[in-house]
Structure formats: C-alpha cells, structure tokens
C-alpha positions in Angstrom: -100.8 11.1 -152.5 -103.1 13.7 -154.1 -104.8 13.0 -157.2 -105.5 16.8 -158.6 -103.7 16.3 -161.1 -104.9 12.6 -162.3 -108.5 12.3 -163.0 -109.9 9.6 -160.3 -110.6 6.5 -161.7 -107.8 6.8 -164.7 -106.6 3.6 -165.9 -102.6 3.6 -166.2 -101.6 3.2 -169.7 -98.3 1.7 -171.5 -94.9 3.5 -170.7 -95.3 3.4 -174.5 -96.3 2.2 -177.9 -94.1 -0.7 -178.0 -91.4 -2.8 -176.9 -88.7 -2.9 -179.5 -86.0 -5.5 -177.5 -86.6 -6.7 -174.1 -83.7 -9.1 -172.2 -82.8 -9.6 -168.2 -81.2 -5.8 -168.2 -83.6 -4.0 -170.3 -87.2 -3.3 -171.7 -86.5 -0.7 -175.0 -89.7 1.5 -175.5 -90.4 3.5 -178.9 -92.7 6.5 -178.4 -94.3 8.8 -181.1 -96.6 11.6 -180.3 -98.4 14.4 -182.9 -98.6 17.6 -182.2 -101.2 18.0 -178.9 -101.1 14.6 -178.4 -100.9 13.0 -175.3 -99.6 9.8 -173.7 -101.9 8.2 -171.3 -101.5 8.4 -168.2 -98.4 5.7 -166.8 -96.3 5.3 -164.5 -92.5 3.9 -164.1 -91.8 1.4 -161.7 -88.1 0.9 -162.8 -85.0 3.5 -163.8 -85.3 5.0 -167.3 -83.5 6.8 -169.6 -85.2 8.8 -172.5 -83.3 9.2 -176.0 -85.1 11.9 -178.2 -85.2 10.9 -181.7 -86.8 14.5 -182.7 -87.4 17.9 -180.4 -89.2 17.9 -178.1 -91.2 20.9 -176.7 -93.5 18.9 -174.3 -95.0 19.0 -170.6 -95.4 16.5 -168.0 -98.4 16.4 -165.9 -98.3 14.9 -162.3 -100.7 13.1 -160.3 -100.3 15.5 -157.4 -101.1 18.3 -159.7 -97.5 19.3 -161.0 -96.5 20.2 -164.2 -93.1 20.3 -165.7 -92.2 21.8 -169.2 -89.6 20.1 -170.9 -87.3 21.1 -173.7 -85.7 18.0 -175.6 -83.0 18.2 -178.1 -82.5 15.2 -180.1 -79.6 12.3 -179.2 -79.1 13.8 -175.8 -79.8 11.3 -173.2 -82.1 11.9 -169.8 -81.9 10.2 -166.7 -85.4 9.3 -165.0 -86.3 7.7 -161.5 -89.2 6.1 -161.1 -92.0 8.0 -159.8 -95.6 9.0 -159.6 -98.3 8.6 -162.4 -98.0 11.1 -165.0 -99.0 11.9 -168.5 -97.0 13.3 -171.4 -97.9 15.9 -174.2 -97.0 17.0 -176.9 -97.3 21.0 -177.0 -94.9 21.4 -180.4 -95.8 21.8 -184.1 -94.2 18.4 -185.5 -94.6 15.0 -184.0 -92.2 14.2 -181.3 -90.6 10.5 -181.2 -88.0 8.6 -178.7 -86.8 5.8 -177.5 -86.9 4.7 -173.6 -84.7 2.2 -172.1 -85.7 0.6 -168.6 -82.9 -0.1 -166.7 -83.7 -3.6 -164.8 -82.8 -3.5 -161.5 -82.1 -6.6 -158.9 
C-alpha cells in the first residue's frame, strides 16, 4: 500500500468522538465536525453505515493518495466497507454531525 496520501508516521485516530451504545451487534459512533475541520486519520476494520444528522459537503482523503468528495443529505443512510486509512473533512460552511453504526460481524 502507498502512503502518499497519509503522512508516514500518522497515528490512527478514533472512528469518532464517542461511543453512544455498544452491544454484541453494534458499536454506535456520534461525529461532529466545524467547518474545515478534519477527522484524524482512522481506519474501519468492520462494516459501517453512516446516518447524517446535518449536510454534508465533505471529502475523504485516502492513504494511497485518493480523494473522494462527498455530498450528504441528512437521514439518508450509506453503506461503507471496511477499508484503508483515511481522514474526513469538513469543506462546508456549518458544522457537519452523524451518527455511524458498526455492524459486528462473526
């Protein structure tokens, strides 16, 4: 893997700020970013889905030097595998906020 993207040497943060319920099926995540914030770099190890709480006008950045713009709309629901290191930020002019449910797998 390629690490143009990811500054060597990074320390992988949280997949966010905190847990809000955890059981044997799921870890709940809440997230909250201000405008040209950005999440530290993470990285999922399980099967997520992402619940916008506001809009989101945001861009991922890749370890292996990708970036992808995203466009979120709030309530809708996105389906995420588990991937690469990545951080998120906030490129909008209000604070972006959602919730992100790991889906525990066996």
């Amino acid at each position: 893997m390629s690490n143009k993207g990811m500054p060597e040497g990074t320390a992988l943060g949280t997949i966010g700020d905190e847990i809000i319920f955890e059981n044997e099926h799921v870890r709940i995540w809440r997230l909250k970013l201000a405008p040209g914030e950005k999440q530290a770099w993470h990285q999922h190890h399980l099967p997520y889905v992402v619940v916008p709480l506001t809009a989101g006008d945001n861009v991922m950045r890749f370890a292996d030097g990708r970036v992808k713009s995203t466009s979120e709309k709030v309530g809708e629901a996105l389906w995420r595998e588990p991937g690469m290191p990545h951080e998120l930020e906030n490129r909008g002019q209000s604070d972006y906020a959602n919730v992100l449910v790991e889906i525990k797998v066996d």
